[in-house]
N, C-alpha and C positions, 0 to 999 in steps of 0.2 A: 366518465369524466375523471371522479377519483385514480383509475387504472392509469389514465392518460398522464395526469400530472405527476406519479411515481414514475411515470417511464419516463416523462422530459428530466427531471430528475436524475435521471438515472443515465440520461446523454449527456447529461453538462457535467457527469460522474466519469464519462468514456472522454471527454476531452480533457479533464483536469488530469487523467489515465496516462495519457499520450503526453502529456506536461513531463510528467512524472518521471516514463518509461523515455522517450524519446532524446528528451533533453536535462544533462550534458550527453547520456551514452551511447547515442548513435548519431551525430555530430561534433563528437570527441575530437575527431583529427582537425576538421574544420576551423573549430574554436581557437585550436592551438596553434593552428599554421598562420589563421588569415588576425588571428588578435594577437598573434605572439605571445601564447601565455604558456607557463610550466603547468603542469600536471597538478600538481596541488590547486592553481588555479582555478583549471577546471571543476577540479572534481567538486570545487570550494563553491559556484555553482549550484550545483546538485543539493551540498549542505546545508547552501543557504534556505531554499525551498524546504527542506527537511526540518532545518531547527524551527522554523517560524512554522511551517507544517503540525508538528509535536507538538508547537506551545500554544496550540490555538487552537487542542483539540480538547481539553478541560470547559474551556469556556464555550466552544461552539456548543458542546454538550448542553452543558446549562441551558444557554441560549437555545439551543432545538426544544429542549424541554417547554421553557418558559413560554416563549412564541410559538412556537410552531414550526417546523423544517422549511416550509415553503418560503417563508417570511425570510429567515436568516439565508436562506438562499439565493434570494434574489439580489440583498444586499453583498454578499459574499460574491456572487456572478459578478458585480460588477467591478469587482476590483479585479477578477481572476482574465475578464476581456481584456483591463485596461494596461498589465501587466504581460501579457500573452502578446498584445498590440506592440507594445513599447520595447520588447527584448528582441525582435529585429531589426529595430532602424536606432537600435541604442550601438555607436560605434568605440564608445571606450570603457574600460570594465567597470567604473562606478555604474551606469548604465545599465547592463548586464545585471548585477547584482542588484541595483533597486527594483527591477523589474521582474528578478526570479521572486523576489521579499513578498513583493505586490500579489504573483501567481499563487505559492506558499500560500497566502493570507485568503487569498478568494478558493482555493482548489481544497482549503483547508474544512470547510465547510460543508460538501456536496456531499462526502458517503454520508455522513452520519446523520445529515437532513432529511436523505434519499431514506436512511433505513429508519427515522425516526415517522416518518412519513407510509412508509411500508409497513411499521410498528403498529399508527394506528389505524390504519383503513383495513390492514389485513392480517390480523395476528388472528390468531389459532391454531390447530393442528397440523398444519401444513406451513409453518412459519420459515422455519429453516430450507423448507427448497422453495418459496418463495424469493428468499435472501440470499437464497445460490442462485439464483435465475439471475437477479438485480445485479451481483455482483460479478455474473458471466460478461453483462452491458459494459462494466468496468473494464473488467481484463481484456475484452476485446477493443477498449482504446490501448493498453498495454502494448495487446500484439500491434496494434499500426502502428505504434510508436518504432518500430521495429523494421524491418524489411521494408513494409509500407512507405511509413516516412521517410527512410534513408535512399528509397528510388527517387521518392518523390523531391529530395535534397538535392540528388545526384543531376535529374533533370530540370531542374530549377531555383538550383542555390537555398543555402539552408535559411536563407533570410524568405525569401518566397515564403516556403515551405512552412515556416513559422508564419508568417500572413492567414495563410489558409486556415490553419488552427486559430487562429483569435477570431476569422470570422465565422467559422463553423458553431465555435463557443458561444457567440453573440445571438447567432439564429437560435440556439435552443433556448438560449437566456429569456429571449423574447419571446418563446413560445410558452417557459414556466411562467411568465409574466402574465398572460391572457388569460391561458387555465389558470392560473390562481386565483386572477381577479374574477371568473364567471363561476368558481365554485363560492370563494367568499369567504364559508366560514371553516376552509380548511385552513386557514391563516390565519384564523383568529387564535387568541392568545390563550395559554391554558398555564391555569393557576394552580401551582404545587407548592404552596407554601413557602418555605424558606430553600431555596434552593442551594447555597452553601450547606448545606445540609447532606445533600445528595452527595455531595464529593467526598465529603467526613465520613459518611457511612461507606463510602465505595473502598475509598482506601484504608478503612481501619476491618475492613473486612476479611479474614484471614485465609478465606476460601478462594480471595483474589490473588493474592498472593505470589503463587507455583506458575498461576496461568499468566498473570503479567510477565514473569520471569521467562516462561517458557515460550512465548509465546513470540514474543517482544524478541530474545532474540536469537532463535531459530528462522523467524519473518526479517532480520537485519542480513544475517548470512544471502540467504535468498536471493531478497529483494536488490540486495547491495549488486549481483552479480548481475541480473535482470537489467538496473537502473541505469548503472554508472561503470562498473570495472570490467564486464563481464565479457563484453563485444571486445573492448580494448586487449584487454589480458590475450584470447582467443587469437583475434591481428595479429599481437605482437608477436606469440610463441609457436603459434601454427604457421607463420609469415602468409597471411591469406588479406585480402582487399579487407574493407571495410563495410560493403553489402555483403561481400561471404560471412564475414562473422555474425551480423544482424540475423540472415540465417538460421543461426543456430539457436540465439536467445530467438527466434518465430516462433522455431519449431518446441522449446523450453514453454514458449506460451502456450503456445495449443494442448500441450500435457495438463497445463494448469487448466486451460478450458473445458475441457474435457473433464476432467476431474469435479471441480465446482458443484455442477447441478447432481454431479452422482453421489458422492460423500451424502449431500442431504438425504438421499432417497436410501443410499444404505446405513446412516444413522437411524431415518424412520424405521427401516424394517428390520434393523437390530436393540428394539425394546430405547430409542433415542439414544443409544451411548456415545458420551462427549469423551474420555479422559481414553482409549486406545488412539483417536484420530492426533490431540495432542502430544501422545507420546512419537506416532508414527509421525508425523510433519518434522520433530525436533531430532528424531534417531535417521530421517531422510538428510537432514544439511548435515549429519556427521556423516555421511557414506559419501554423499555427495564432492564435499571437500577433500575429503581422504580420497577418493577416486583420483581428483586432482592432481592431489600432492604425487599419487605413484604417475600420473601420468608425466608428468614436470620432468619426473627422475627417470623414469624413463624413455622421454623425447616419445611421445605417442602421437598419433595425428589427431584430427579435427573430429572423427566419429567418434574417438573413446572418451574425450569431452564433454561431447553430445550426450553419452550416456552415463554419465558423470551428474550433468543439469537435468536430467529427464527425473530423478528421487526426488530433488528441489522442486520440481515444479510442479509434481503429482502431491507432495505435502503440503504444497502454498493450496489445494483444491480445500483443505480442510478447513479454510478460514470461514466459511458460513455455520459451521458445527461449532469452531472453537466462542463464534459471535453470539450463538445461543448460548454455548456454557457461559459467558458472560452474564447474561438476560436472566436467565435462570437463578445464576447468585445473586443478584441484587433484586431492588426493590422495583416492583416494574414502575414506579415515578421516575426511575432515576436510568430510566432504559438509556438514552442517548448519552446521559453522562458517565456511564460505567465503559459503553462503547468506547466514548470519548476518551476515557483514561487508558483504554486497554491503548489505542490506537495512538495517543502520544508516546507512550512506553516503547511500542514498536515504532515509529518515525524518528525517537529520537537517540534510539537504539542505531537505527541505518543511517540517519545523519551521522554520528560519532563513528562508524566502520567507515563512512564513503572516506570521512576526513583522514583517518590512519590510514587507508589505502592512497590515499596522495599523497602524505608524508612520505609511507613507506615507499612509492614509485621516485618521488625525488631523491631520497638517500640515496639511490644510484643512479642518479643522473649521470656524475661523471663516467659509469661505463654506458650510458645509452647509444642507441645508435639514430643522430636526429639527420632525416631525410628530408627533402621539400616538401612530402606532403603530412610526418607526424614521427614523433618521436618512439625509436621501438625500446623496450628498455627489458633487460635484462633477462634469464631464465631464476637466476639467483634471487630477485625483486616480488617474482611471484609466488617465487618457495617461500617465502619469509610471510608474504601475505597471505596466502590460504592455509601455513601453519595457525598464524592467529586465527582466522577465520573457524579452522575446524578447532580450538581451544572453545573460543564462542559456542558453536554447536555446541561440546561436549556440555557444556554447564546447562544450556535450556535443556538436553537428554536429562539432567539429573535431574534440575524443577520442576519437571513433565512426572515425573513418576511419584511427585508429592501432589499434586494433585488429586480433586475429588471427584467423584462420579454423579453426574445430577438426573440422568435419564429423565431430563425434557421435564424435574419438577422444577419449582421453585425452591429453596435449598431453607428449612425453617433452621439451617445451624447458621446462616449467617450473623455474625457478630452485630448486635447494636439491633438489630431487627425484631418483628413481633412475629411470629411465625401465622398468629392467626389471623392480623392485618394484612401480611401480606396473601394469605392465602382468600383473603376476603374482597382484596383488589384485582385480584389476578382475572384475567380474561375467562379463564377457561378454568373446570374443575373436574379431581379435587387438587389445584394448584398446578394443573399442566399445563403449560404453555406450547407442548409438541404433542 
């Protein structure tokens, strides 16, 4: 039953997934043909979901803590249905944008309930490929947000299509609702004393530092290309449909899926090492981009792209290793709010890229070339953007290599910490958590 309610969990994590990945970036042309809107518009959108995403992951933390994941979840589902419900039959862009705010606010909540909830039914030794399993659930709303959804737009209007997502979300809402209520006391509340407490220590903790930096935004490069710019860029410069571009961010997902569960299994079996995998994730969005950029100046086709995204999405696999070296530096009271801080840093990190990447598409408007069904815009547009983009990489490469090594302990240099408290709470000993 416990198993059951991590995995419903872990579905209302695959549809907030598909929130995320699907819409604006693969409904981009849609948006902007049938709502008349510029590019900034759009992509403004995505941001919205993202900054309200960011700033609602400090507190959801707390909140997971305090309560219990289930609990904040169910409350969180329901804004994330009524939001999800409302952004297809909303027909003018205030609409649009209260409705992405609403998604943002409920979709805000799921991972870190999902893995606050996975924290405590099932930590131990095998934690981190646990949380690469949980996390594969996710990414594979990702990939549907992708090719999946974009046929399923193509044969049924992106409004449909967004339908189906709000009821899908609603079914599982209602299945976490049942198992919650007939387990009982996995909802009940659990007392950590002062819980501002936990964020003071999280962020004056110095070993947090490199990995928020590095972390945060090597996952904005990434995710940015994934979410929002990726498919469109692709369209514009390879002049290919709109399902062919999806395509490519599929097959960018299934790298990441594939990757996910493996990372955990070859951290275990290499002595648990966190700080190679976060060096390797931030040194892949600098080749990635740079692959790019020669392609751009080169005029290359559609497959040297493809292998371009394929470093991106093989380093996005590291995010259950980089979630432990989290877990490991702090206090295990304060597991979902160290998550929580790691994961605003990085949403709010890709919120601020999507948004420069729509300024930067607008500056040349006046050379676009706007068709009836989506605006193509420039070769010059996208050099300017994945230069900044690989600047970004280059800085998380540099934070990555300040980083520390915690080999799956709990870390007794953390700042502000007891080393023998925490190693006296810890699940597992002497202080392992992997």
């Amino acid at each position: 039953m416990k198993a059951a309610l991590v995995l419903s969990l872990a579905g209302l994590y695959f549809f907030s997934f598909i929130q995320r990945v699907g819409i604006p970036g693969s409904i981009f042309n849609d948006l902007q043909s049938e709502m008349n809107l510029d590019a900034a518009a759009v992509t403004r959108l995505g941001a919205i979901y993202l900054f309200v995403y960011a700033s609602m992951q400090p507190f959801v933390g707390l909140l997971a803590d305090r309560f219990g994941g289930s609990r904040v979840a169910l409350a969180s589902g329901v804004l994330l249905v009524a939001g999800a419900a409302m952004f297809p039959i909303s027909h003018g862009i205030e609409g649009l944008y209260f409705s992405r705010a609403l998604v943002g606010l409920g979709g805000s909540a799921m991972f870190l309930c999902m893995f606050k909830e996975a924290s405590r039914w099932f930590s131990g030794r095998h934690f981190t490929v646990i949380v690469g399993s949980l996390s594969l659930v996710g990414y594979c709303g990702g990939l549907a947000g992708t090719s999946p959804f974009r046929m399923l737009a193509d044969r049924d209007g992106w409004r449909s299509a967004c339908l189906v997502l709000a009821a899908g979300t609603a079914l599982f809402l209602a299945l976490t609702g049942w198992l919650s209520w007939r387990i009982g006391h996995a909802a009940s509340p659990v007392r950590i004393g002062k819980p501002w407490r936990n964020t003071v220590d999280v962020l004056t903790n110095r070993l947090n530092l490199p990995v928020l930096a590095a972390f945060s935004l090597s996952s904005s490069v990434a995710l940015c290309l994934q979410m929002t710019i990726g498919q469109k860029f692709i369209g514009d410069f390879c002049e290919i449909t709109a399902l062919e571009a999806t395509k490519l961010t599929f097959v960018m997902m299934l790298f990441t899926l594939a990757t996910l569960p493996v990372c955990g299994v070859v951290s275990k079996r290499f002595r648990n090492l966190r700080k190679p995998f976060l060096i390797f994730m931030a040194a892949a969005a600098v080749a990635g981009t740079a692959l790019i950029l020669v392609g751009i100046h080169w005029v290359m086709p559609p497959w040297f792209f493809l292998c371009a995204l394929i470093p991106m999405a093989i380093g996005s696999g590291s995010t259950p290793v980089i979630l432990s070296m989290m877990r490991e530096q702090n206090h295990p009271q304060a597991v979902a709010t160290s998550v929580g801080l790691l994961n605003a840093s990085v949403y709010l990190m890709i919120a601020l890229t999507t948004q420069v990447s729509g300024r930067v598409l607008e500056a040349f408007h006046s050379e676009a070339v706007i068709t009836r069904a989506s605006t193509v815009y420039p070769p010059a547009a996208y050099g300017l953007l994945f230069a900044i983009l690989l600047a970004i990489a280059t800085i998380s490469l540099i934070a990555s290599l300040f980083s520390r090594e915690t080999h799956g302990h709990i870390s007794p240099l953390a700042k502000g910490l007891n080393p023998h408290r925490v190693c006296k709470e810890a699940e597992s000993s002497p202080c392992l958590l992997e």
